[in-house]
C-alpha positions as CSV (number, residue, x, y, z in Angstrom):
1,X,-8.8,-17.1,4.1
2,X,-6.5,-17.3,7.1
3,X,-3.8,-19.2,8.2
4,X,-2.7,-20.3,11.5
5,X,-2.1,-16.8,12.9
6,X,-5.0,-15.6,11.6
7,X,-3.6,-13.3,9.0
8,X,-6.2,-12.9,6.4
9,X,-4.6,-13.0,3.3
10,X,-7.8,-13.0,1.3
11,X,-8.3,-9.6,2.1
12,X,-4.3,-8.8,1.7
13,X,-4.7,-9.6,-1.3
14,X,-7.6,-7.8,-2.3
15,X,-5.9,-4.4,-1.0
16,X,-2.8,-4.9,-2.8
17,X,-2.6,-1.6,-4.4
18,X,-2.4,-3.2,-8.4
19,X,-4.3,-4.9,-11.0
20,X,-4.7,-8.3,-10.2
21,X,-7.1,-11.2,-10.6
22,X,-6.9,-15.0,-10.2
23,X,-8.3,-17.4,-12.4
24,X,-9.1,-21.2,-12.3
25,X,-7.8,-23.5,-15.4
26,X,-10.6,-22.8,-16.8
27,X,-10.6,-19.4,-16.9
28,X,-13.1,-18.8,-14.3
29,X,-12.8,-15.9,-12.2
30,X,-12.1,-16.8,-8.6
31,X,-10.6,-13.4,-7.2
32,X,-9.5,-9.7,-8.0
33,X,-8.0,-6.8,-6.0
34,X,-10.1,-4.0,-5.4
35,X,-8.1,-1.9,-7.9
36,X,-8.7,-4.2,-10.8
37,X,-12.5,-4.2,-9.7
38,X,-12.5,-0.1,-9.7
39,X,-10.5,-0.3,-13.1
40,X,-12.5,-2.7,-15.2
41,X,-15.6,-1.1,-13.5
42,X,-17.1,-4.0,-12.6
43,X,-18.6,-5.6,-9.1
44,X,-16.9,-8.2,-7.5
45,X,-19.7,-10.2,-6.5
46,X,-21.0,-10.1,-9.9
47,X,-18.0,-11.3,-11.9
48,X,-16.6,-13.8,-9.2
49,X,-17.7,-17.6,-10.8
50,X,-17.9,-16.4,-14.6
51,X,-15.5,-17.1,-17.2
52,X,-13.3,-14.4,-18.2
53,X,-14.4,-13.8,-21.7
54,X,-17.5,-13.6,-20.6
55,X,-17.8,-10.8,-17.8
56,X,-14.8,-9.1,-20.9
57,X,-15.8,-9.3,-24.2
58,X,-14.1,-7.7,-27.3
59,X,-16.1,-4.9,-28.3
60,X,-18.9,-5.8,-31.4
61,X,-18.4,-2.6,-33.2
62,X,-14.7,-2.9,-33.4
63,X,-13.8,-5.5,-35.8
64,X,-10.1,-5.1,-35.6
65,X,-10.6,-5.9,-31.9
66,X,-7.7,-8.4,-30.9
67,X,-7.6,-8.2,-27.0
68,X,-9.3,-11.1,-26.2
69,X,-7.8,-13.6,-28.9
70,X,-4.6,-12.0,-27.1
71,X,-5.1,-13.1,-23.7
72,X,-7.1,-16.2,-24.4
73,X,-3.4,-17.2,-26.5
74,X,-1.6,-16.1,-23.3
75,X,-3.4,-18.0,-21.0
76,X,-3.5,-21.2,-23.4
77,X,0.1,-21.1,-23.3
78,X,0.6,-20.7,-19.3
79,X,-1.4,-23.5,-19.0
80,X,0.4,-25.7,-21.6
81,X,4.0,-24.3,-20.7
82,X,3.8,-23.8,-16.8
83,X,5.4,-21.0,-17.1
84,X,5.1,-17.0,-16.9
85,X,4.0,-15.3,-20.6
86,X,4.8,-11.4,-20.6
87,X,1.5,-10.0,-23.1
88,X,2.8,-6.7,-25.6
89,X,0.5,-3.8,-24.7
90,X,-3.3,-4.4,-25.2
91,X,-5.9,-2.1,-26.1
92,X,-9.0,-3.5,-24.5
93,X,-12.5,-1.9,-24.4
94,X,-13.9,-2.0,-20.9
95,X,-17.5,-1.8,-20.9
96,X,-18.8,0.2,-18.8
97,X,-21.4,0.2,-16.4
98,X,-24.1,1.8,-18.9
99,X,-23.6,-0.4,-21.5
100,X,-21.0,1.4,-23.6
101,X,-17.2,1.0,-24.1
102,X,-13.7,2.6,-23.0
103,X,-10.9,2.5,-24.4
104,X,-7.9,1.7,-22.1
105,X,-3.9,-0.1,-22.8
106,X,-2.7,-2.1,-20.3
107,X,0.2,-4.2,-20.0
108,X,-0.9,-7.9,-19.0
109,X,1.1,-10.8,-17.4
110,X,0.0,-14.4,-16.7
111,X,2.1,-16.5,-14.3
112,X,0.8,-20.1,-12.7
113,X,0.4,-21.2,-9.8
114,X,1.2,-25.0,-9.6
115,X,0.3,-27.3,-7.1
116,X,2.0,-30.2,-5.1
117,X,1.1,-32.5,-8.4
118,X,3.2,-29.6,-10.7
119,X,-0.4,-28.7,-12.2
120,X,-1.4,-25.1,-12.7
121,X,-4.1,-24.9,-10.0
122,X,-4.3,-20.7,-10.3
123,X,-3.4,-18.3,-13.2
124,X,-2.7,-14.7,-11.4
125,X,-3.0,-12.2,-14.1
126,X,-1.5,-9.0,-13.5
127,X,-1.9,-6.0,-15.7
128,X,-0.1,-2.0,-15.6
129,X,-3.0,0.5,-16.8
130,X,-0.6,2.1,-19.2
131,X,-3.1,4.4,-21.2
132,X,-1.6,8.0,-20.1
133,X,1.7,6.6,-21.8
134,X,-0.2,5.5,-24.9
135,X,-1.5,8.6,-25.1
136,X,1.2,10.9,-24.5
137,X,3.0,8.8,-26.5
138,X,0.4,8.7,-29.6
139,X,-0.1,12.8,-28.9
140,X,3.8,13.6,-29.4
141,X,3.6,11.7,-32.6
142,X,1.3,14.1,-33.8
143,X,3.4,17.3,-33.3
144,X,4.9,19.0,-35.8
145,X,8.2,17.3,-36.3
146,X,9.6,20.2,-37.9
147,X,11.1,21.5,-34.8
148,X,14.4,19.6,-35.7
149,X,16.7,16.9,-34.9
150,X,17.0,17.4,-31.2
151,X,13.1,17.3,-30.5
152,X,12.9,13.9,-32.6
153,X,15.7,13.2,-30.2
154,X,14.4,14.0,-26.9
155,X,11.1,11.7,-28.0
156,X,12.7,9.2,-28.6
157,X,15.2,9.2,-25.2
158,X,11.7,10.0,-23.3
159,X,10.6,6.6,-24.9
160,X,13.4,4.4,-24.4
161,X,13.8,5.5,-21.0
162,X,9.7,5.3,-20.2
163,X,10.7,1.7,-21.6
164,X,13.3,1.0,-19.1
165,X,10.5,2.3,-16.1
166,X,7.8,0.1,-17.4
167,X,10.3,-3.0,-17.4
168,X,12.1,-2.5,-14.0
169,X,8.7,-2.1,-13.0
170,X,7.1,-5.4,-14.7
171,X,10.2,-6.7,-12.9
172,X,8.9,-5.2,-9.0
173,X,5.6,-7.0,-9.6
174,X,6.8,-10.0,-10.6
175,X,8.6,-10.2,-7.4
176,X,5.9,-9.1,-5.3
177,X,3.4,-12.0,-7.1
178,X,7.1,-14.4,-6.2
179,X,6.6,-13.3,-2.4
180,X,2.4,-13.5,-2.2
181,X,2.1,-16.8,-3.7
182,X,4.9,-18.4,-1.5
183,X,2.5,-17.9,1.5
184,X,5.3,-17.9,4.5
185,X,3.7,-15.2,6.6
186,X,2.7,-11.7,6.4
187,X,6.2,-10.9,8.5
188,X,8.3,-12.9,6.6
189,X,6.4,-11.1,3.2
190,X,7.4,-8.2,4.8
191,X,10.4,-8.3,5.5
192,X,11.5,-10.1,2.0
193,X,9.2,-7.3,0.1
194,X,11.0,-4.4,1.5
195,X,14.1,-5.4,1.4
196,X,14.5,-7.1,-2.3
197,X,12.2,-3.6,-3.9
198,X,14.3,-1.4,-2.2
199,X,17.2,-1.4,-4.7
200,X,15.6,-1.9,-8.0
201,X,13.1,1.5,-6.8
202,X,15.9,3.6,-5.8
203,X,17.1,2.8,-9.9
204,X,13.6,4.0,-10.8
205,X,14.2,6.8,-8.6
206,X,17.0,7.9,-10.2
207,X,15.6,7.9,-13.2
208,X,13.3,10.2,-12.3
209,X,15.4,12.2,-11.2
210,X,17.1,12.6,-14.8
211,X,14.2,13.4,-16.2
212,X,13.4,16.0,-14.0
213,X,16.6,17.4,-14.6
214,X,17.2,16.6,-18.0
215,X,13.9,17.9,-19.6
216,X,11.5,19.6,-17.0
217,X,10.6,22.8,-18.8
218,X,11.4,21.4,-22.4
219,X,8.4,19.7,-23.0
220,X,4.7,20.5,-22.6
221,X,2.8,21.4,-18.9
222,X,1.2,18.3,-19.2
223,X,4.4,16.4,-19.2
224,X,5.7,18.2,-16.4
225,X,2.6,17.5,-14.6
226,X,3.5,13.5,-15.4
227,X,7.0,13.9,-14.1
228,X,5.8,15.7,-10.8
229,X,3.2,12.5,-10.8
230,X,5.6,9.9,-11.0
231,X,8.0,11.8,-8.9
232,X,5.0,12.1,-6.1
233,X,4.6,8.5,-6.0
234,X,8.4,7.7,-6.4
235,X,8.6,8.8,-3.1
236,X,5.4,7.6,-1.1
237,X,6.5,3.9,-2.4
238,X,9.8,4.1,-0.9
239,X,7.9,5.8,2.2
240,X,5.9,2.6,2.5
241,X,9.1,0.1,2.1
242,X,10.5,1.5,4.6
243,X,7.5,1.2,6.9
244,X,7.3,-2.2,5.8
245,X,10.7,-3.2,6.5
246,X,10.2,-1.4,10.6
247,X,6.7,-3.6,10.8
248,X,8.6,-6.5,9.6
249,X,11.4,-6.2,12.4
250,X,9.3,-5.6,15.2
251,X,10.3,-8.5,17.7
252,X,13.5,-9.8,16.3
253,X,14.5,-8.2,19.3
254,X,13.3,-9.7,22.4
255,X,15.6,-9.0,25.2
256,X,13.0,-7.1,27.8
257,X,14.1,-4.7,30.7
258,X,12.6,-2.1,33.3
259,X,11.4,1.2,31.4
260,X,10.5,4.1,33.5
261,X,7.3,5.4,30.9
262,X,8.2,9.0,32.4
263,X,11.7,9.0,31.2
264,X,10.3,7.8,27.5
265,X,7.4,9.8,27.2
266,X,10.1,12.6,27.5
267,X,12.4,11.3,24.9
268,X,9.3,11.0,22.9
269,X,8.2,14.5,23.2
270,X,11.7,16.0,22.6
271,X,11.3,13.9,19.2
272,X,7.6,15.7,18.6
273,X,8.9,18.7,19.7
274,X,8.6,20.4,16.2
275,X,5.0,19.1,15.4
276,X,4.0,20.2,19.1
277,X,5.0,23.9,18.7
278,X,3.7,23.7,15.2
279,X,0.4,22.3,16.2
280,X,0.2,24.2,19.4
281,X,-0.6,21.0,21.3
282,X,-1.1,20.5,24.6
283,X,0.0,17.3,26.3
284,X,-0.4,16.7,29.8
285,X,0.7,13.0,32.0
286,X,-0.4,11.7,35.1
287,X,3.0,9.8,36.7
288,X,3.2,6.7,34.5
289,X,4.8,3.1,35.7
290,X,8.3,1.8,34.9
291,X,7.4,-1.6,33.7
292,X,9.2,-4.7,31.8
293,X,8.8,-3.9,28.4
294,X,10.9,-4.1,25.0
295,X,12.1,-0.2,25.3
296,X,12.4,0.2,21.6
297,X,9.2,-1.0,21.0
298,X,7.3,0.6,23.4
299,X,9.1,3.8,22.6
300,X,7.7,3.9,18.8
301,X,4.2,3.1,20.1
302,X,4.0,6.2,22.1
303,X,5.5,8.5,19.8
304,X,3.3,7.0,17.0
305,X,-0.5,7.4,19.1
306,X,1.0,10.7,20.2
307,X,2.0,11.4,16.3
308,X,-1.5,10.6,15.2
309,X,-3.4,12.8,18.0
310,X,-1.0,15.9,16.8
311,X,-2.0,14.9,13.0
312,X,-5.7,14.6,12.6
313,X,-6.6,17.7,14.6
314,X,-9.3,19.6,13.9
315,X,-9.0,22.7,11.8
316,X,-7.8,25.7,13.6
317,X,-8.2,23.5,17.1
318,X,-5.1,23.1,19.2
319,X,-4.5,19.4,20.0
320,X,-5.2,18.8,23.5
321,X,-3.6,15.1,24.7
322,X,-4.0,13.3,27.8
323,X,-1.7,10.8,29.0
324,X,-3.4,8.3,32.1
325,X,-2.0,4.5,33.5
326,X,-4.1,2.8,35.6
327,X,-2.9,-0.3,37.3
328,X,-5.2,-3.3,36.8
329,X,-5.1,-7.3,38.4
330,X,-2.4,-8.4,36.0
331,X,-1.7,-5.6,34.0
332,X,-1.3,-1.5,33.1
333,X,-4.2,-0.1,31.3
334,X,-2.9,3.1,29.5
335,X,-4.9,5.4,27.6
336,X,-4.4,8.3,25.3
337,X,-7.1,10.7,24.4
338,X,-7.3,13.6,22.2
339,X,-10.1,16.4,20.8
340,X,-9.3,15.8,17.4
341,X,-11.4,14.9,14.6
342,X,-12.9,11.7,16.0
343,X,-13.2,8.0,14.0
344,X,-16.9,6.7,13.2
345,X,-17.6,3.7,14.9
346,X,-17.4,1.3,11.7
347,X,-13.6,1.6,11.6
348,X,-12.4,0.3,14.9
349,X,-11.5,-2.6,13.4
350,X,-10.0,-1.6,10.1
351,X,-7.9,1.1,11.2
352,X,-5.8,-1.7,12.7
353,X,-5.3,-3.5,9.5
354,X,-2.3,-3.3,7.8
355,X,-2.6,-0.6,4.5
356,X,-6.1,0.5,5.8
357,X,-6.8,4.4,5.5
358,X,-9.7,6.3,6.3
359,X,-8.2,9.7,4.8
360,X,-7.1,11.1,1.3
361,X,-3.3,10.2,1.4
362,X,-3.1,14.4,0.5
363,X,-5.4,15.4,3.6
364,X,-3.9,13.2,6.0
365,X,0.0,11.7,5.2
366,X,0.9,8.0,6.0
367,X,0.6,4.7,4.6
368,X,-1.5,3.0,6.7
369,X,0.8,0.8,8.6
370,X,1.5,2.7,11.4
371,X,-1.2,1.4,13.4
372,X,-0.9,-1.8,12.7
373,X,2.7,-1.9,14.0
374,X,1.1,-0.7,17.5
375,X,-1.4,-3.3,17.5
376,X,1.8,-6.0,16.8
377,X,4.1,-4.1,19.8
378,X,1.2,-4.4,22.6
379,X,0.6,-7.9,21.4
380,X,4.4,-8.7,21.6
381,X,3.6,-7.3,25.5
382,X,0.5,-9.5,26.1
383,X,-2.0,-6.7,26.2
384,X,-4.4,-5.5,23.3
385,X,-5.1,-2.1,21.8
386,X,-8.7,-0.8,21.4
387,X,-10.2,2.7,20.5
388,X,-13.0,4.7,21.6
389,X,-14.6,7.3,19.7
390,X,-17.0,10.0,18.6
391,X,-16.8,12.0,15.5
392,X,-15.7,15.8,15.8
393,X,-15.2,15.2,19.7
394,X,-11.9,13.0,19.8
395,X,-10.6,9.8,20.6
396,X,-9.6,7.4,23.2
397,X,-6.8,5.1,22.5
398,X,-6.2,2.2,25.0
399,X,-3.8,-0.5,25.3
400,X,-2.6,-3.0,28.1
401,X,0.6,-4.2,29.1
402,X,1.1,-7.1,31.2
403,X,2.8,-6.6,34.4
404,X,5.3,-9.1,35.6
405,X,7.0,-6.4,37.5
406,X,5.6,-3.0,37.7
407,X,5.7,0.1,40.4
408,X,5.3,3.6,40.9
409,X,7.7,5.8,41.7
């Protein structure tokens, strides 16, 4: 599903890192985001087109089973009311692919979609895998409460404030869902996602941060080892607004002037300079153009194909980068090439894509936006970006820059 610039929000959608799944009126299933499908362990092509309670069933053998009566009341009363119904935590069964049954809790929410005739034409059902919680929660319940007043407290404040993360987080969702379903533009999304998250993240930020200091060491390693978790991914969220928000402002500004590509790639190697002595890199330039260009822009796509060629080096290999321009009919093609670890040919496309990664996020660090923001920066130039590549021998990285006005010194 596209729109008129060819965003595909079909697949946006279906990389959205949640729970999510789209129904018809009738409860059909007419989408889900790949983590929904990797949590309910299901297929995608095998659930989309069948009803809900079908493809998830309460479980037979337990008769005190209420999940599905749950939801089925939820959804009844989205479709009658129009409006957004917040579910209590659930304990479903997910069957699994064998045959048998898990247990898991998650926290479900149902909000419409209405159409230009105020009918619900979509239900987009969001749910929080909150099982860990459950059963930390259910396994402090079972310690010996003889330990005294202040560990009853320090339960009880854990809960309240795992309470208050849960709900500022229902609330982050909800307006993530707010800025999909409005369907203005992946820029636009962008630019509004970033910015409104930022504030209520930094509160959930803070949080964390009391509890680290508050009752890291008090409780059990495995708590800890939550805490750390949370904290861990705390941080790579607000690492990813904040990529976000850049990707959404390249292009507001468009004033264009001469850049001499010399004088940048310095400034962009003084910026490396750390990485490069860290990495032992060698990077070598032919003499590049000065060209009309957005300076900012271009600026951050250097540093960033550079950045990557340092970055997925191979082990114990020195990074060695070449730097070429080559003046074509109406345009410069440049092109920078490394020995590192190489991309298999199936990626060339998705490694463009906004969110994809082809690495562990603890192997390699990023969030899988920064090549999509070169992609948007040689487009805003009138060139395109392509790569060449062989795994364990390197890659080739070229883009094109129209030339309205281009020399050599």
């Amino acid at each position: 599903m596209k729109n008129k610039s060819g965003i595909d929000f079909k697949s946006l959608f279906e990389a959205i890192p949640g729970l999510y799944i789209i129904l018809l009126p009738d409860f059909t299933i007419f989408a889900l985001s790949d983590a929904y499908e990797h949590a309910s362990m299901t297929k995608r092509n095998e659930i989309i087109g069948k009803g809900m309670f079908e493809i998830f069933p309460d479980n037979p053998d337990d008769h005190s089973a209420d999940g599905v009566s749950n939801l089925r009341a939820s959804l009844n009363y989205v479709l009658k009311n129009k409006a957004t119904h917040t579910m209590a935590v659930q304990k479903y069964d997910i069957r699994k692919p064998d045959g048998a049954f898990e247990i898991r809790y998650w926290s479900p929410l149902n909000k419409p979609v209405l159409n230009s005739k105020e009918e619900v034409a979509y239900i987009i059902h969001r749910v929080e895998d909150v099982t860990e919680y459950v059963k930390i929660k259910n396994e402090l319940a079972l310690k010996d409460i003889a330990a005294g007043e202040l560990k009853e407290q320090m339960e009880m404040d854990i809960y309240d404030r795992a309470k208050e993360i849960h709900r500022m987080n229902s609330e982050l969702e909800k307006k993530v869902i707010e800025i999909e379903t409005a369907n203005k533009g992946t820029e636009q999304f962008a630019f509004i996602a970033s910015h409104d998250l930022q504030e209520p993240l930094r509160t959930i930020a803070n949080y964390v941060g009391l509890f680290h200091k508050n009752y890291k060491g008090k409780l059990d390693k495995e708590a800890d080892q939550f805490l750390d978790f949370i904290s861990i991914a705390t941080g790579r969220m607000q690492t990813l607004i904040k990529d976000l928000l850049n990707y959404s402002r390249i292009g507001k500004d468009l004033n264009r002037e001469e850049v001499n590509c010399n004088t940048l790639l310095k400034e962009v190697l003084n910026d490396l300079a750390n990485s490069i002595k860290e990495s032992g890199a060698e990077i070598h330039s032919v003499q590049l153009p000065v060209i009309n260009s957005f300076p900012t822009e271009l600026k951050f796509l250097f540093r960033n194909l550079i950045s990557n060629a340092i970055k997925f080096r191979k082990k114990d290999t020195p990074p060695i980068i070449n730097i070429t321009a080559q003046e074509e009919n109406k345009e410069w093609l440049f092109a920078i090439t490394d020995n590192g670890i190489g991309i298999d040919k199936k990626y060339y496309d998705k490694i463009f894509v906004i969110f994809q990664r082809l690495h562990n996020k603890d192997v390699y660090q990023g969030t899988g936006i920064g090549l999509a923001e070169c992609k948007k920066i040689v487009e805003m130039h009138g060139g395109k970006i392509w790569v060449e590549s062989k795994t364990g021998k390197g890659s080739v990285f070229y883009f094109t820059i129209q030339k309205p006005k281009a020399k050599f010194l």
